[in-house]
N, CA and C atoms as an extended XYZ file, in Angstrom:
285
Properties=species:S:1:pos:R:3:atomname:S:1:resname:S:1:resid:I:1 pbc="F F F"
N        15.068      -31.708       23.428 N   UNK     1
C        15.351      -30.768       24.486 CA  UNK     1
C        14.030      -30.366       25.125 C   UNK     1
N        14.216      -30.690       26.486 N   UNK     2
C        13.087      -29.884       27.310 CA  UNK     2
C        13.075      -28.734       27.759 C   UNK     2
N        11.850      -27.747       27.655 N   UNK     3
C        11.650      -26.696       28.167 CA  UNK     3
C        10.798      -26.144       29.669 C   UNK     3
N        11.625      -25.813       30.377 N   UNK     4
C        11.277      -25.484       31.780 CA  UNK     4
C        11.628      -23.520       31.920 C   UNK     4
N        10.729      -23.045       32.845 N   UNK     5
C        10.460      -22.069       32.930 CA  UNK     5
C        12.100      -20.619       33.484 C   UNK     5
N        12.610      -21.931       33.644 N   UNK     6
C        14.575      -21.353       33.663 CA  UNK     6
C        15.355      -20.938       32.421 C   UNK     6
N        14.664      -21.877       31.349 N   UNK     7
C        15.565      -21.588       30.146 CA  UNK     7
C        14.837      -21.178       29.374 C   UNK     7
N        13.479      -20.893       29.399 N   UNK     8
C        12.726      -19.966       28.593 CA  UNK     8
C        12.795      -18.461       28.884 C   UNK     8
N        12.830      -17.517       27.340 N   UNK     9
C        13.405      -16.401       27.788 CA  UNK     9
C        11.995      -15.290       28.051 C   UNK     9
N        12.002      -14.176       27.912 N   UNK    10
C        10.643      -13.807       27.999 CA  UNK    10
C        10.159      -13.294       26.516 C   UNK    10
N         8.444      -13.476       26.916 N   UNK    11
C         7.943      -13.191       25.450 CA  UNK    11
C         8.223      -12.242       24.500 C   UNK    11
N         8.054      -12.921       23.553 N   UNK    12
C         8.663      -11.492       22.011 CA  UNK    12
C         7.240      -10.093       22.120 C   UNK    12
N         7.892       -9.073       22.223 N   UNK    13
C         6.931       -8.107       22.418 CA  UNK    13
C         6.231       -7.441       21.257 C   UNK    13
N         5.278       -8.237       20.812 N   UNK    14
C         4.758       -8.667       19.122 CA  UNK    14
C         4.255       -6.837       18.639 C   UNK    14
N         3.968       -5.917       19.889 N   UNK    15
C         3.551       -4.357       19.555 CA  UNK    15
C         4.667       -3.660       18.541 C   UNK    15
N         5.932       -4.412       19.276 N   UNK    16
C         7.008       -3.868       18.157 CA  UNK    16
C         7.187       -3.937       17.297 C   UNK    16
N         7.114       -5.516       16.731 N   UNK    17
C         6.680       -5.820       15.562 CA  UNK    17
C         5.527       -5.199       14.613 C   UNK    17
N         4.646       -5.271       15.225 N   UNK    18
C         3.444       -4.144       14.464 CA  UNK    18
C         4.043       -2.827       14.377 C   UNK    18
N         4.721       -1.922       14.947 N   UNK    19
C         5.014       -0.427       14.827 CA  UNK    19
C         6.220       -0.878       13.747 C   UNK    19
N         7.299       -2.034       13.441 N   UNK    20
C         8.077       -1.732       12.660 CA  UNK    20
C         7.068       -2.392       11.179 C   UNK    20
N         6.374       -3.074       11.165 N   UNK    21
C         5.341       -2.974       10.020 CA  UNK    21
C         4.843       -2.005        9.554 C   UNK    21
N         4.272       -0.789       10.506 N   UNK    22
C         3.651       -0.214       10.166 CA  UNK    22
C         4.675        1.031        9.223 C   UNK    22
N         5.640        1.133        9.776 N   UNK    23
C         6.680        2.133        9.534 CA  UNK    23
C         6.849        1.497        7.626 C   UNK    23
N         6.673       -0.224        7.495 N   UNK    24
C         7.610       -0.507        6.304 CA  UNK    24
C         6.140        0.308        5.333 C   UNK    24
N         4.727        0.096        5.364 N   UNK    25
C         4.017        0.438        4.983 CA  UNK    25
C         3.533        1.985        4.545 C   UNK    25
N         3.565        2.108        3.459 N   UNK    26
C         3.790        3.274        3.295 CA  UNK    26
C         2.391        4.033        2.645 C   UNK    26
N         1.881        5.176        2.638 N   UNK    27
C         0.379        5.598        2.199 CA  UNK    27
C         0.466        6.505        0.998 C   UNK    27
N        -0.187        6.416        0.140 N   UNK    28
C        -0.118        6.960       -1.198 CA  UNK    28
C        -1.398        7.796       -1.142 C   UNK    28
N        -0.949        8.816       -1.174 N   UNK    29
C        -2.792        9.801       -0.720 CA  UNK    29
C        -2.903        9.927       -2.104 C   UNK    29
N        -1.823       10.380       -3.016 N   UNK    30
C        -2.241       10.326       -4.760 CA  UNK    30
C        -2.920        9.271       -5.362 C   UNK    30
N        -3.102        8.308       -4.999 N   UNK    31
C        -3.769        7.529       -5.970 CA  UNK    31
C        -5.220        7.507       -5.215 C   UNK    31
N        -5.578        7.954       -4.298 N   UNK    32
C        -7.279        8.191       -3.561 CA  UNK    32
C        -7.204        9.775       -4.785 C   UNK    32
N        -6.391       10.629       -4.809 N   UNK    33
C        -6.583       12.189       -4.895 CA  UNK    33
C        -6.906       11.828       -6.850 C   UNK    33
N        -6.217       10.758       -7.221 N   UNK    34
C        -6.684       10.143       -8.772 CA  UNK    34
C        -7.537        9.646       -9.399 C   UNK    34
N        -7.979        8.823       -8.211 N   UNK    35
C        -9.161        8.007       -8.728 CA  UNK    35
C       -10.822        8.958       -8.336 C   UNK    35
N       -10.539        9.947       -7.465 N   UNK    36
C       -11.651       10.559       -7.200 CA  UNK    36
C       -11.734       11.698       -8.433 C   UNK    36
N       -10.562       12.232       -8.598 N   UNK    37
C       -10.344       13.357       -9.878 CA  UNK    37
C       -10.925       12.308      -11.296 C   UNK    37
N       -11.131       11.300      -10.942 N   UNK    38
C       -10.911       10.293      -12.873 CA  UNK    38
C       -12.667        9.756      -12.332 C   UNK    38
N       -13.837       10.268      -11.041 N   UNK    39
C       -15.108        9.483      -10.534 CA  UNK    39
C       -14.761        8.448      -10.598 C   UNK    39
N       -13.555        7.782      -10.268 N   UNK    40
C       -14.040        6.577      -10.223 CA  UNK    40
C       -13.935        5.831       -8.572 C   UNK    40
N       -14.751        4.724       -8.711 N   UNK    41
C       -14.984        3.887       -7.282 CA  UNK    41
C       -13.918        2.935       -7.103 C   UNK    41
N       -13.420        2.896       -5.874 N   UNK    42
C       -12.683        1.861       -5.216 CA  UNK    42
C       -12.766        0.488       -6.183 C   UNK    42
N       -14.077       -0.100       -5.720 N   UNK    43
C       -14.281       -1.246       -6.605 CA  UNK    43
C       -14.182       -1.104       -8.373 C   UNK    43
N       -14.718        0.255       -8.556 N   UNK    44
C       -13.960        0.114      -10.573 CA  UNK    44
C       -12.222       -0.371      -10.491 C   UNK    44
N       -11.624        0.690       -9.724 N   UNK    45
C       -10.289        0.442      -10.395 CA  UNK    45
C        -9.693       -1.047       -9.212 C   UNK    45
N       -10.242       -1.753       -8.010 N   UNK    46
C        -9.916       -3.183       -7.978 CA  UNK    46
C       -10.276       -3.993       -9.073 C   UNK    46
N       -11.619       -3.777       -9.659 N   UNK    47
C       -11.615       -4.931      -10.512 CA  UNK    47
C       -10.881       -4.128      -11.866 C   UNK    47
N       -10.150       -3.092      -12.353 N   UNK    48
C        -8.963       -2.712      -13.108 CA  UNK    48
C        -7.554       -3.786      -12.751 C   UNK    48
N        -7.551       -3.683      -11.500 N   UNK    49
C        -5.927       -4.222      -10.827 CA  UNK    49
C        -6.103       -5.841      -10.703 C   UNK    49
N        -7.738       -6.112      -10.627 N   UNK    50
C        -8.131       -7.653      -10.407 CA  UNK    50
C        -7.775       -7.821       -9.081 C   UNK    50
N        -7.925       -7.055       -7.923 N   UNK    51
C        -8.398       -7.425       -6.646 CA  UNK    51
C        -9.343       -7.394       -5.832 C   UNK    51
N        -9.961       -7.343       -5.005 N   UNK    52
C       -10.811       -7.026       -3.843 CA  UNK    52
C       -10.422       -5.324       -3.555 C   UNK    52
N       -12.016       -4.809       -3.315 N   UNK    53
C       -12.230       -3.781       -3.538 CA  UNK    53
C       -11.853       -3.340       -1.697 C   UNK    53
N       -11.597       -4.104       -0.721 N   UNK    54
C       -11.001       -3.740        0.343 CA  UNK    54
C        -9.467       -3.531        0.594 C   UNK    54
N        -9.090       -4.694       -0.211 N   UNK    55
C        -7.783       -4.846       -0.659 CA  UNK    55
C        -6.916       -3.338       -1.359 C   UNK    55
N        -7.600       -3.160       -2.227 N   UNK    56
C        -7.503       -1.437       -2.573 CA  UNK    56
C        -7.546       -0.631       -1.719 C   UNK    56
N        -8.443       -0.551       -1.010 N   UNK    57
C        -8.971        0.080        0.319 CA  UNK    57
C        -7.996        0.303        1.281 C   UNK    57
N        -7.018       -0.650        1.463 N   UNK    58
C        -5.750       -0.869        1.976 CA  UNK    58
C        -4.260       -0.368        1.373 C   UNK    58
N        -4.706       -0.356        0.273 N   UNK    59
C        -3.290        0.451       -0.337 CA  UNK    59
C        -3.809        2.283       -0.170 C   UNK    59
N        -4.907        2.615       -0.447 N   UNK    60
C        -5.295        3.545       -0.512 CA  UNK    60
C        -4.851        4.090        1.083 C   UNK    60
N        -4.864        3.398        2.436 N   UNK    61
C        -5.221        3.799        3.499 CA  UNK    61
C        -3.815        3.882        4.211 C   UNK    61
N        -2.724        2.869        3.383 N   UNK    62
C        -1.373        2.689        3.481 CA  UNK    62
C        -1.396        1.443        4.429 C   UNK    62
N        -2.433        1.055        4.750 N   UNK    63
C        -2.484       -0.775        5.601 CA  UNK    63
C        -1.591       -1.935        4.553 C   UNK    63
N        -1.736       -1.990        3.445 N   UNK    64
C        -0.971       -2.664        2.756 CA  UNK    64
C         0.174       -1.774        1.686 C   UNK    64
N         1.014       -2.762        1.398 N   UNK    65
C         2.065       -2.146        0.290 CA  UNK    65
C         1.248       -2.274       -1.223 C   UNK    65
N         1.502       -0.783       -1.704 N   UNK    66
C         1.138       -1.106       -3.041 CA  UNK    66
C         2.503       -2.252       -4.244 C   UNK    66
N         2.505       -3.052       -4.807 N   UNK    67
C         2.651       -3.939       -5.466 CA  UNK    67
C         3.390       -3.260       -6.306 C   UNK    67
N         4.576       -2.750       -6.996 N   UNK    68
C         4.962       -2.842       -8.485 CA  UNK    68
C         4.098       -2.592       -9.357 C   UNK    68
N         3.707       -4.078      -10.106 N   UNK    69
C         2.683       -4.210      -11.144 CA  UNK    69
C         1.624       -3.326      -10.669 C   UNK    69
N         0.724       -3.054       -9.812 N   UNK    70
C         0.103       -2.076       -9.586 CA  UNK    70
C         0.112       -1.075       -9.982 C   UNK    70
N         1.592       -0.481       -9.118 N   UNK    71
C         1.895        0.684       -9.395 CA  UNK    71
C         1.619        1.174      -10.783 C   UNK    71
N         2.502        0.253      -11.651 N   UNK    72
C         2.327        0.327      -12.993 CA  UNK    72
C         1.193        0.322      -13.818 C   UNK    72
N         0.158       -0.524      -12.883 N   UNK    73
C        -0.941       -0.204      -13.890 CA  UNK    73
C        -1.598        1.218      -13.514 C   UNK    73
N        -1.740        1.628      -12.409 N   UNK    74
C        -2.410        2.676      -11.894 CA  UNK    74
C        -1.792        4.265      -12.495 C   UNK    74
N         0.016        3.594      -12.800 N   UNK    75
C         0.407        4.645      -13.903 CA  UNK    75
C        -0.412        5.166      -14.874 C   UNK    75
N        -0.715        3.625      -15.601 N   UNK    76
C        -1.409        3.787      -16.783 CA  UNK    76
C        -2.523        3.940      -17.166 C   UNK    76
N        -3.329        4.134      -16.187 N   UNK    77
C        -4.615        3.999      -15.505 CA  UNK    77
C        -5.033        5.585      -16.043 C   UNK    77
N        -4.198        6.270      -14.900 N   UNK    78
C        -4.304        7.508      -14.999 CA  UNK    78
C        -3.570        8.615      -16.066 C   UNK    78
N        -2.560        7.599      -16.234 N   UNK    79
C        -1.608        8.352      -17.254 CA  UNK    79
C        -0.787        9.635      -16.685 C   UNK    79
N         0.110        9.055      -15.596 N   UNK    80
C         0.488        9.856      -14.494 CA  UNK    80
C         2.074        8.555      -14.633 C   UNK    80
N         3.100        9.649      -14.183 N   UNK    81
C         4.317        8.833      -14.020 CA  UNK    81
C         4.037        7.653      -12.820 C   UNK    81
N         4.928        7.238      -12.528 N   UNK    82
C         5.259        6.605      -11.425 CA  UNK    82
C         5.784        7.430      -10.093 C   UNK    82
N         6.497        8.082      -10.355 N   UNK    83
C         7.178        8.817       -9.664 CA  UNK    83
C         6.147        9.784       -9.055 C   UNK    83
N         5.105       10.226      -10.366 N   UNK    84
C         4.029       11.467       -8.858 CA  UNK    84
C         3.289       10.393       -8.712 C   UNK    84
N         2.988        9.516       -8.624 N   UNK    85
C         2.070        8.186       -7.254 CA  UNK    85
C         2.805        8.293       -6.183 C   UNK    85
N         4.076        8.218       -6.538 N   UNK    86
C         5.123        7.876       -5.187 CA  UNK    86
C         5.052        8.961       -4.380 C   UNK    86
N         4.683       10.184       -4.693 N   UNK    87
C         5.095       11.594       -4.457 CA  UNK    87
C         6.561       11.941       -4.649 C   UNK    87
N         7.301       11.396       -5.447 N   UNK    88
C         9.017       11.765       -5.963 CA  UNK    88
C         9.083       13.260       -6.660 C   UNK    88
N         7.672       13.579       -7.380 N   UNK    89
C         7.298       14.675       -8.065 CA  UNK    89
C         6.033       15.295       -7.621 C   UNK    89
N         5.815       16.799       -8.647 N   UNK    90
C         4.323       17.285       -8.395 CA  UNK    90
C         4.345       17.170      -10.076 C   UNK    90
N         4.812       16.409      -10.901 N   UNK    91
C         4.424       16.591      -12.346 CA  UNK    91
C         4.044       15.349      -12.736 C   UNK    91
N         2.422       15.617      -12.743 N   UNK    92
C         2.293       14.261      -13.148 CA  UNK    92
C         2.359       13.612      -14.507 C   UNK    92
N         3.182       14.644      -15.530 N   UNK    93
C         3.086       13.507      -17.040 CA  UNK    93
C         4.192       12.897      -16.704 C   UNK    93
N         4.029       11.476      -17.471 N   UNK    94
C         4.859       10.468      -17.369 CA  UNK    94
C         5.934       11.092      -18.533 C   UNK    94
N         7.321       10.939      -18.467 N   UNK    95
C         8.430       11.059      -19.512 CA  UNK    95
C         8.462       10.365      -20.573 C   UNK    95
């Protein structure tokens, strides 16, 4: 099938796409408000999680999704539920 400028529709408006990304992305200010309460540096607890210390940088900033397994380790990290990372709670012992 050929394409001519009749049956092409108009461009996908890719800004939208970025604003519904940005919406799925979500920011965890508790785990910056944890790791500064515990001194520790960006790069200590990436190489804890075994990533790139920008990469962190990104969950911290809410640019990326934090991961599950993450989550979980950063539970244990701090020794804080899951649920106050998420902000679900203000109590942070784990049950």
């Amino acid at each position: 099938m050929t394409y001519n400028h009749k049956n092409q529709s108009r461009p996908f408006p890719f800004y939208i796409l970025f604003l519904a990304m940005k919406e799925v992305c979500r920011k965890f200010p508790r785990i910056r408000d944890l790791r500064e309460d515990s001194d520790l540096t960006q790069q200590k607890v990436a190489d804890y999680l075994h990533c790139s210390q920008s990469l962190y940088a990104y969950y911290e900033s809410g640019r990326r999704n934090l991961p599950v397994d993450n989550l979980i380790a950063l539970a244990k990290l701090y020794n804080v539920s899951t649920d106050y990372i998420l902000g679900l709670t203000d109590n942070p012992s784990p049950k």
